[in-house]
N, C-alpha and C positions, 0 to 999 in steps of 0.2 A: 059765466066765469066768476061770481061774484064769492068773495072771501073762498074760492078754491087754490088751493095750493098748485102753485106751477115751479116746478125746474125747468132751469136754458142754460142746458150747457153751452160754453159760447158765445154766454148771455153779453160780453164786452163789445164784440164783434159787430161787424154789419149788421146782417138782419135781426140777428140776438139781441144786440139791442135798442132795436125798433121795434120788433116782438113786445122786449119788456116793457116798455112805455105803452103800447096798446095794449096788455093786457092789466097794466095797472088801470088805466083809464076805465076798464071792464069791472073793477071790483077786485081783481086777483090778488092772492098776496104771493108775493115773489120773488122768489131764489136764484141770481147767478151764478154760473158756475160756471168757471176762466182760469187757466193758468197764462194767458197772455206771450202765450206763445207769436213770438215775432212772424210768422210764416203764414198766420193766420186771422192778422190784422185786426186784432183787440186795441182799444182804447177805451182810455176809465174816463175819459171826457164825455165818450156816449152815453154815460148816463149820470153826468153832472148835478143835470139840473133836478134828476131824481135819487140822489145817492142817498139819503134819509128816509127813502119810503122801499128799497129793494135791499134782500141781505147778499151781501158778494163777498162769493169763496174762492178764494184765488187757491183753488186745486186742481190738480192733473187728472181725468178722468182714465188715464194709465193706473191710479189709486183705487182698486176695487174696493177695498176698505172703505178710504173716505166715501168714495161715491155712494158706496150699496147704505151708510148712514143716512145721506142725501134724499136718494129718490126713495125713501119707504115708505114714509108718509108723503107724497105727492099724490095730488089727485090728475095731473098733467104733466107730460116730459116732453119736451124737447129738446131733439138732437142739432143745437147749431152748430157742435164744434165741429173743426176739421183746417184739415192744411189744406188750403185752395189753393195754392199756387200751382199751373201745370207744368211750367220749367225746374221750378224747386223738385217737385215729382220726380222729375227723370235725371237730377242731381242727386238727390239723395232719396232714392225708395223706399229705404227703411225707414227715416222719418214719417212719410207720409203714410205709411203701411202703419205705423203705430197709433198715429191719429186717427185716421179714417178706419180702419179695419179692427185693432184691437181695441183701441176706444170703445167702437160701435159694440162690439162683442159684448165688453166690462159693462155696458149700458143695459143691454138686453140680458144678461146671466142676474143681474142686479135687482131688475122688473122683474125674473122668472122666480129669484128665491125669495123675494122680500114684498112686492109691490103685486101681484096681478092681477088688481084690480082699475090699476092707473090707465088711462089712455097715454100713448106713445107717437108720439109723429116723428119720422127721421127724415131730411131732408136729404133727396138728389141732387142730379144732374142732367141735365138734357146732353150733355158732352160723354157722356156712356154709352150712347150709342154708333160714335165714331166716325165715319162720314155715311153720311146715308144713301142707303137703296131706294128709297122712294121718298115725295114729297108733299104733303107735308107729313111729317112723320107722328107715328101714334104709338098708343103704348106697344101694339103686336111687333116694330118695328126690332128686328135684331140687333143687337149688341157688339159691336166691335170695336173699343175703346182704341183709340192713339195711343194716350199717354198714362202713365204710371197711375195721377191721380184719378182719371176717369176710370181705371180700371178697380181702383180701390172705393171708390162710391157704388160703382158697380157689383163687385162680389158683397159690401157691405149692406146695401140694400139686399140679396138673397138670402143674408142672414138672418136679417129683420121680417122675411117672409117667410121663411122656414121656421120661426119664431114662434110665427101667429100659426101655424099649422099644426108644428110640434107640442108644443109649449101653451096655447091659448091666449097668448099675447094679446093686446088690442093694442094693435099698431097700423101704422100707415104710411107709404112712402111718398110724399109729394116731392118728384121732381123741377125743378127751377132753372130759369136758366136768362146769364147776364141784367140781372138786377140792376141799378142802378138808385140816388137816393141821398137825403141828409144820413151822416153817418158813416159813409163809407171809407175805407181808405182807399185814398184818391193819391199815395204820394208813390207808387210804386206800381211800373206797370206787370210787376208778379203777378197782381189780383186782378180784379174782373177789367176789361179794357178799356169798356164803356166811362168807368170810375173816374179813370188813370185817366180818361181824355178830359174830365171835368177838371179835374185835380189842375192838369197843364192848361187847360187855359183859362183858369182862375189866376195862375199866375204870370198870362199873357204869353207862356210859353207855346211854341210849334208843336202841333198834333203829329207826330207821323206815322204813314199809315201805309204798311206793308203791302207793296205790288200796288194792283190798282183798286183792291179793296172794295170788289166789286162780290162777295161775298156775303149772303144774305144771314139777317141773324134777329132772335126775335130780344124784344127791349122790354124792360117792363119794371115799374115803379116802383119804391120796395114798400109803398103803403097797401098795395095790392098784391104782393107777396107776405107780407104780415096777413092779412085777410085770406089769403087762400089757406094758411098751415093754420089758422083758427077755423074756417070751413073747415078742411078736413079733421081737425078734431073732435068737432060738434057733431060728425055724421057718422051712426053705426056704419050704413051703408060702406064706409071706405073701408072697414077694417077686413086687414089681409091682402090689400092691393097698391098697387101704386101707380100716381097720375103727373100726368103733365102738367104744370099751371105753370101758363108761361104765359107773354104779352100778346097782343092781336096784330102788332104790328112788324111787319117784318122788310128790313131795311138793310142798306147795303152798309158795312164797315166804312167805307167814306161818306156816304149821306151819314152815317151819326157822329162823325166828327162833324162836320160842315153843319146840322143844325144844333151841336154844340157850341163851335165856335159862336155862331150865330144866335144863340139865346144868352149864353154869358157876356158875349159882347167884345169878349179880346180873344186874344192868341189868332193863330192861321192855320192850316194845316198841308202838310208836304206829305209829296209819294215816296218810300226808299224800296230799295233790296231787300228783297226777304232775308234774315239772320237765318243761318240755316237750323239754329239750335229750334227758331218758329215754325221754320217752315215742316221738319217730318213731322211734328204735332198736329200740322194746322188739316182742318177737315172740311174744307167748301163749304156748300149752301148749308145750313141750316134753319129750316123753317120747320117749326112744330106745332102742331095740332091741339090745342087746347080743349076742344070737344068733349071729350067725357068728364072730365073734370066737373066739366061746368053742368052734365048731364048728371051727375051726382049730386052736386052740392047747388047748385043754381047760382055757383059764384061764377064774377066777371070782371076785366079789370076794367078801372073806372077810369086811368091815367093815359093818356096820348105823352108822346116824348118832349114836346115842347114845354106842355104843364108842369112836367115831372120835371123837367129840367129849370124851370124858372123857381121849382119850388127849391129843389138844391140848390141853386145858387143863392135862395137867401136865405139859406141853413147857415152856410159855410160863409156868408159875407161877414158876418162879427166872429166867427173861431176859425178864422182860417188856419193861423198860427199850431191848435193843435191836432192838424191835423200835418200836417207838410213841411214838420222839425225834419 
């Protein structure tokens, strides 16, 4: 990665920007790209303490213009952006349908007239596949999304496939799924829940946790979700496919409150009623298969949830404040 040029769309965001800070620390010079869209939990705090060595463009990649200027000289794209909320989803569609599906579009039309020579990574969902037929589930596994958003990461990633077919794209879809991590937003539990459980008992606040929460779900550090969408960059082999890299460990919805509580050190956690706006969304077990992924790229994650989790805590122990205005 040394002195190559990377766009992150999204680069505000969660993993976008943890991304940029590991790809700086590689030599990279690097470009965010963010209109900080509220739905999609950007903060210009995540990259603080690197704001003088990355340029940020607080643009709409809805902007084929601005954007197709952007990625033409990149030697590297990444797609972070996206409205990840899955109840926002099924509030407002068309928002979500603009972000994830036209976005994605503007991105890939963008790489096809101007760039294609760039590598492209767009990131998944392991929640596109909807409740599962079998377990642990792998890439062959069929697609039957719940919710608005899973369904738009869904048809979005096809595009991005039909891309590298049609088009000659060098792209690749790594799917993710309940990340967790310094960075995240943690003050809303729109976004990822594992986040939202850190976020509440940092602030000593009650965990709660829908039914008995005995619902399995895989966890996984976002230093090693940074690491998997750079493997997948670095490897011809991935181009035209898409994988799972997800964490090794798979745990009940209440076990990761309870050894949240229990590494941060406050808050407790309660059982309620399922809200029913959660519950048509909600999809049982989910355990995924990380297998090929790793049979590609010989990557693996290196984080257990305890580690991961002490490490976020002392992310967030001197900025809490901007994280949870």
């Amino acid at each position: 990665m040394k002195n190559k040029k990377v766009l992150i769309t999204g680069g505000l965001g969660f993993i976008g920007s943890n991304l940029a800070h590991k790809c700086l620390e590689l030599g990279a010079k690097v470009t965010i790209y963010d209109n900080l869209d509220p739905h999609s939990g950007g903060n210009l705090y995540n990259i603080m303490d690197v704001k003088d060595k990355v340029d940020v463009l607080l643009y709409d990649i809805l902007n084929f213009d601005l954007l197709s200027q952007h990625i033409a000289d990149k030697d590297y794209v990444f797609n972070c952006a996206a409205s990840t909320s899955h109840p926002f989803s099924m509030r407002e569609p068309w928002s979500d349908m603009d972000a994830n599906v036209k976005g994605t579009i503007n991105i890939l039309e963008a790489i096809r007239r101007f760039n294609l020579q760039c590598r492209f990574i767009h990131i998944g969902t392991s929640t596109q596949l909807g409740p599962l037929k079998y377990q642990p589930a792998d890439e062959k596994h069929p697609e039957f999304p719940s919710d608005i958003y899973s369904a738009n990461k869904m048809v979005s990633e096809k595009y991005v496939l039909i891309y590298v077919k049609a088009h000659g794209l060098k792209a690749s879809v790594i799917r993710l799924a309940n990340v967790f991590g310094p960075r995240a937003c943690i003050n809303s539990a729109e976004f990822t829940f594992n986040n939202y459980f850190v976020g509440l008992a940092l602030q000593n606040k009650t965990i709660c946790v829908f039914g008995s929460g005995k619902q399995k779900r895989n966890v996984m550090y976002v230093e090693d979700a940074v690491d998997a969408l750079l493997a997948g960059a670095m490897n011809k082999e991935t181009i035209g496919k898409s994988f799972f890299a997800v964490g090794n460990e798979h745990l009940s919805v209440a076990d990761i409150a309870k050894v949240t509580v229990d590494v941060i050190g406050s808050g407790k956690v309660d059982f309620i009623e399922w809200p029913e706006n959660r519950k048509v969304i909600e999809i049982g077990d989910a355990v995924i298969s990380n297998a090929q992924f790793k049979e590609y790229t010989n990557w693996k994650p290196m984080w257990e949830l305890e580690e991961g989790l002490a490490k976020t805590k002392s992310y967030f122990k001197n900025c809490l404040a901007y994280y949870v205005r």
